[in-house]
C-alpha positions as CSV (number, residue, x, y, z in Angstrom):
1,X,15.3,-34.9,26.4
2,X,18.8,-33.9,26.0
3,X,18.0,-31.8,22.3
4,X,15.7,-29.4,24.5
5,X,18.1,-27.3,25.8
6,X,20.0,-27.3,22.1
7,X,16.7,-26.6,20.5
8,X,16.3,-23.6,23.1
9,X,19.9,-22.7,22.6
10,X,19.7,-23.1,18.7
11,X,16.0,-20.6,19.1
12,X,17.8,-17.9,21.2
13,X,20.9,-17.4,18.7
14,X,18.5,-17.3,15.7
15,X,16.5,-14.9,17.2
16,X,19.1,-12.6,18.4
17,X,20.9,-12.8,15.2
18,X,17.6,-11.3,13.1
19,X,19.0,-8.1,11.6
20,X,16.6,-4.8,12.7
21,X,18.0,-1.5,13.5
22,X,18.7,-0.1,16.8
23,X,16.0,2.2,18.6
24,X,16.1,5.5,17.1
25,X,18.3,4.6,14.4
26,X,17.5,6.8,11.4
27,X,19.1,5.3,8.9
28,X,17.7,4.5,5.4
29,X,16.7,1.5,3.3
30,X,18.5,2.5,-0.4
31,X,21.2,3.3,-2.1
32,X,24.4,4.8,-1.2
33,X,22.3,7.6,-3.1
34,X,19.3,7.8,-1.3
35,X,16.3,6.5,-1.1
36,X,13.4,7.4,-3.8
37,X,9.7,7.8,-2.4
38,X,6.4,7.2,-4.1
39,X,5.1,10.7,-5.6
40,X,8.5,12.3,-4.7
41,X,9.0,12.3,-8.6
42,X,6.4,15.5,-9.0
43,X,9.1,17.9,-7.5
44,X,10.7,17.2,-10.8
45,X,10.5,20.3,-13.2
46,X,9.6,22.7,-10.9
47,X,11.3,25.9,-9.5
48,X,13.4,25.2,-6.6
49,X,11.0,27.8,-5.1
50,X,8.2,25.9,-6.2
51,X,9.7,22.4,-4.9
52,X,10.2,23.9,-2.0
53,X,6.5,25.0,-1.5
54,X,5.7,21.7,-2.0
55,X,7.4,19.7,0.2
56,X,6.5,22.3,2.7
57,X,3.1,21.6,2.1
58,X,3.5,17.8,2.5
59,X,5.2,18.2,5.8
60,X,8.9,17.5,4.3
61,X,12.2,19.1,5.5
62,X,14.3,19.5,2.1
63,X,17.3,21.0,0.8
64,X,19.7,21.6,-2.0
65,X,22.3,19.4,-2.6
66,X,23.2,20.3,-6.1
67,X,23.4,23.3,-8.4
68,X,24.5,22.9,-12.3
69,X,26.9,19.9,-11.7
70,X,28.2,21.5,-8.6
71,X,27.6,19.8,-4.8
72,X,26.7,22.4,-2.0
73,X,27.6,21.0,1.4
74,X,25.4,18.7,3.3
75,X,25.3,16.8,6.7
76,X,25.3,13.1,5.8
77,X,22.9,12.1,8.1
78,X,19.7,10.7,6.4
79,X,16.3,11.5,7.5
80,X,13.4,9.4,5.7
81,X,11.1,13.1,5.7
82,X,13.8,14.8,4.3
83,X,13.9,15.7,0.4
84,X,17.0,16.2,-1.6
85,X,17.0,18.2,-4.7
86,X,19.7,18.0,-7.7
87,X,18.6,21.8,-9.8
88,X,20.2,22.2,-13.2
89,X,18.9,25.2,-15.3
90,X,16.8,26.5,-12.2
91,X,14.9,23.2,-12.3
92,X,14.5,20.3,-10.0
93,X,16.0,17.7,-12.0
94,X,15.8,14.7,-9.7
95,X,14.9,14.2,-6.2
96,X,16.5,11.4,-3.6
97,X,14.8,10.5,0.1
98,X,17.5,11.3,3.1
């Protein structure tokens, strides 16, 4: 009878210690670099205009976050609906979730 309460005890600091995100926490499951989606690959190769257009029409906030090699400022906050573009030669090169 006396392992009950230890059980109990041994239950409540398992539980608490299970690792989930607070409420409204908008963090990001990745990389340091971002977080890839399925089908965000098909921004690659087009116009920036054109990238843009696209995410637009899939209901995704984006932005540029690299021109030729060179970084243009951005918040770090990361936002899972939120699309990253890297444009080299006036093309989306690569594309990172955040």
């Amino acid at each position: 009878m006396k392992t009950l309460p230890f059980l109990c005890a041994f239950a409540a600091l398992l539980f608490s210690c299970e690792s989930r995100p607070p409420p409204g926490d908008s963090s990001l499951p990745g990389t340091a670099q971002g977080y890839q989606s399925i089908g965000d690959s098909a921004f690659e190769g087009l116009s920036p205009q054109g990238a843009a257009k696209l995410a637009k029409k899939r209901g995704l906030l984006f932005r540029v976050i690299e021109v030729d090699g060179v970084s243009r400022p951005a918040t770090k906050d990361r936002r899972r609906n939120r699309v990253n573009f890297v444009v080299a030669k006036d093309r989306v090169i690569s594309t990172r979730r955040g």
